[in-house]
N, C-alpha and C positions, 0 to 999 in steps of 0.2 A: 260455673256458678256454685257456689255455696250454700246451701242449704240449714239453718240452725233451726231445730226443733227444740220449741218452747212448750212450756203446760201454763196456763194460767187456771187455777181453780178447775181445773180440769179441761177444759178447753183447750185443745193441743193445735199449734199452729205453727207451720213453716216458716221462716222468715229467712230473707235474702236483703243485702243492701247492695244497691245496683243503678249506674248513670242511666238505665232507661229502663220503664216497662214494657217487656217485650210482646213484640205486637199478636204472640200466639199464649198470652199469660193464661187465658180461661183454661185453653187446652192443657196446658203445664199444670194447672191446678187440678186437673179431673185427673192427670198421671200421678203427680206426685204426690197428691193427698188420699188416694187408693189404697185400703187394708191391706191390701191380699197385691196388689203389684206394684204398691212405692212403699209412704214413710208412716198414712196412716195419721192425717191430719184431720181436722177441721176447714180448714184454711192453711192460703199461701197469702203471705204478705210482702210486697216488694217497700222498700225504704231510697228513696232516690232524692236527689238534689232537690232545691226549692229554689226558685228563682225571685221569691218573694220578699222583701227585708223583713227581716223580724223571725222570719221561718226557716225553722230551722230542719228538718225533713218531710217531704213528705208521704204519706198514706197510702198504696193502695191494696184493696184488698179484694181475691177473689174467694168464694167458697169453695166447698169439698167438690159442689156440683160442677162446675167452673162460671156460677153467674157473680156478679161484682156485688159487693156490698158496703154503703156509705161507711161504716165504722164496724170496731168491735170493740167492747169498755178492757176487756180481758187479752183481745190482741195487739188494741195497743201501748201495752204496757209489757207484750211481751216486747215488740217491737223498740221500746224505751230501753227495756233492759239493754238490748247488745250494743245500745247506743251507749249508755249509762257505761258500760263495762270494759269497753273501747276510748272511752273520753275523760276526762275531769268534770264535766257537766252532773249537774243535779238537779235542773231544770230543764225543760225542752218546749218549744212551740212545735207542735206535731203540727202538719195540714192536713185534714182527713175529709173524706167526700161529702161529710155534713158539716167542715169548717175547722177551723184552728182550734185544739184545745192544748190544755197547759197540761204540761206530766211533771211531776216534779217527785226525785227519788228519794224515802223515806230512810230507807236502808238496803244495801248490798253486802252482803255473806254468803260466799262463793258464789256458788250456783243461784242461791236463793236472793231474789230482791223483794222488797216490799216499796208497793208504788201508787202513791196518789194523782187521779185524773180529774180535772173539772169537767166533766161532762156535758157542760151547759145546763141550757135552757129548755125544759120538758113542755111542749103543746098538748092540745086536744089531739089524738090522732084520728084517724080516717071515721069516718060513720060507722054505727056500731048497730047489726042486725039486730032483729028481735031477738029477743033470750031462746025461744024455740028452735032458732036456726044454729046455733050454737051447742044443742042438746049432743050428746051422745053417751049412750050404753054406762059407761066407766065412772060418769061425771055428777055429781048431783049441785048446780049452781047455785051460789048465792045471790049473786051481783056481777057484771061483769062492763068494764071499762076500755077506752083504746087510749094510747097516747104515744108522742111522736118525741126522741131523743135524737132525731140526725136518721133514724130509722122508725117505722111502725111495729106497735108491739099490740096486743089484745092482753090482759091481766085482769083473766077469772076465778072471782073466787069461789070457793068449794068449800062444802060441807067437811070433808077430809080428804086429805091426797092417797089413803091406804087404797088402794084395787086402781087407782089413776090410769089408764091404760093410755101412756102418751105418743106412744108410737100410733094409735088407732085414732085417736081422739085430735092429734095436734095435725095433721095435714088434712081430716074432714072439717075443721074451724080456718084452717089455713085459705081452704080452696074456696070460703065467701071472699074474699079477696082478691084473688086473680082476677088480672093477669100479676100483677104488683106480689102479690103476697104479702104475709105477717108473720111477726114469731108472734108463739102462743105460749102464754104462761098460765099455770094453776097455781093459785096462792090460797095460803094456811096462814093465820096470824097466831101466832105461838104466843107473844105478849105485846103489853106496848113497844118493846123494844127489840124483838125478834120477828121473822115472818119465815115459813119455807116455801120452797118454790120447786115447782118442776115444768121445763124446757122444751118446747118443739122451734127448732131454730130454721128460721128461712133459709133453705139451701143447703144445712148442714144437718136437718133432723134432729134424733133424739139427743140432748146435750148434758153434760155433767153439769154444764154451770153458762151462764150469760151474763157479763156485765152492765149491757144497756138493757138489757130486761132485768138486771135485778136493781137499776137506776130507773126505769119504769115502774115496777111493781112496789116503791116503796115511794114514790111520787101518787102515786094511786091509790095505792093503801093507807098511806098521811091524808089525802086529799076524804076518801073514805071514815077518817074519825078512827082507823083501827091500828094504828100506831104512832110512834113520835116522831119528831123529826129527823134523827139517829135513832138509826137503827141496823142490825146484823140480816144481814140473807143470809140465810140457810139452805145451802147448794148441796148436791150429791158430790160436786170437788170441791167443796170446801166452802169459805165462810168469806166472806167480803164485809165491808164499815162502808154504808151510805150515810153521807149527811146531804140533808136538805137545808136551800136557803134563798131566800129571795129567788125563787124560781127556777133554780139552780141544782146541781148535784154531785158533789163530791164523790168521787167511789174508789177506795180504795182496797187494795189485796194483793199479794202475793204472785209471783210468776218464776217458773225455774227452767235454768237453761238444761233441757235433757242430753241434747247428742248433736253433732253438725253431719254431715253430708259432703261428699264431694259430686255434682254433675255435671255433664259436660256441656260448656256452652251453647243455650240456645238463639244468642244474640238480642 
């Protein structure tokens, strides 16, 4: 098996393309995305055939922890990439657990690609506790909102993200949720056309960066009066371009191929 370590805005994930997901993947993903005894991911993502017309790979993903998760906005466009970098294609129908979205490749220079996703269609997400239940120590809220991108996110806003304690603060907002969970975001609106953000990701904890949360949190924050349709997330990996539209979300950023791997087949 092959193993190719991507970064997207920081977000580092495994990727493998492979005729089946093998039936021990959760396990493989708690091995090989391990700091300290694999490669030190986020995520493992298998890329395998699609039986579908029109479809052209599909999707799946597990986290660091080894639980499954419907999408990543950031992994798969890492995933696009080696597709991208392997083919003459500059467009792709991905199939991902929340449904088919379009990737289409912006530009490729070496390592580096720049890659636009339609994200879809953003909902209401899951019910949203009293603002009290949400409190914690680090946090001073403003407002806070849920909404559903293929996944559930929660996007609270804050007074300021300085003393943010999101390692403390994102798995006690997490755990009104369970069993299911949420990622949990704290958002700043910098200007109409800017917002920062910081990450506690279902599965994967503290994160440099989230694509379907920062396709969340500028659905939420347009939806809020606190920014424009286009606008830049401001990530600790870097910066992404959402556009919004008819219900919709554009999100596009950056993803580089870091290093591959050789392991031995697990079937």
């Amino acid at each position: 098996m092959q193993l190719v370590k991507y970064e997207g805005l920081g977000n580092k994930f495994l990727v493998t393309i492979a005729d089946t997901v093998p039936e021990e993947s959760s396990e493989l993903a708690l091995k090989f995305c391990d700091p300290e005894n694999g490669f030190d991911a986020d995520g493992l993502i298998f890329g395998t055939p699609s039986t579908s017309s029109g479809i052209d790979i599909h999707m799946t993903l597990f986290n660091a922890d080894g639980s499954s998760a419907e999408i990543s906005g950031n992994g798969i466009r890492c995933l696009a990439q080696e597709i991208f970098s392997k083919t003459e294609e500059t467009s792709l129908q991905i199939l991902t657990g929340s449904g088919v979205r379009n990737v289409n490749l912006d530009n490729l220079n070496g390592e580096v690609a720049k890659i636009s996703v339609d994200m879809g269609t953003v909902r209401d997400g899951p019910d949203l506790p009293l603002l009290d239940f949400l409190n914690h120590d680090s946090i001073e809220i403003v407002q806070a909102a849920t909404a559903d991108i293929g996944n559930p996110h929660v996007v609270i806003e804050v007074e300021t993200l300085e003393g943010v304690d999101v390692a403390g603060a994102g798995p006690h907002i997490e755990s009104l949720w369970q069993p299911v969970g949420i990622n949990v975001h704290f958002l700043k609106a910098e200007s109409r056309t800017a917002f920062s953000m910081l990450t506690w990701e279902r599965g994967a904890g503290v994160t440099a960066a989230c694509g379907t949360g920062a396709s969340a949190c500028a659905y939420v924050a347009n939806g809020w009066g606190l920014i424009e349709e286009s606008s830049e997330a401001l990530m600790a990996g870097g910066v992404a371009q959402v556009q919004l539209a008819n219900g919709k979300v554009l999100l596009t950023g950056e993803s580089i191929r870091v290093t591959e791997f050789e392991v031995p087949d697990h079937g």
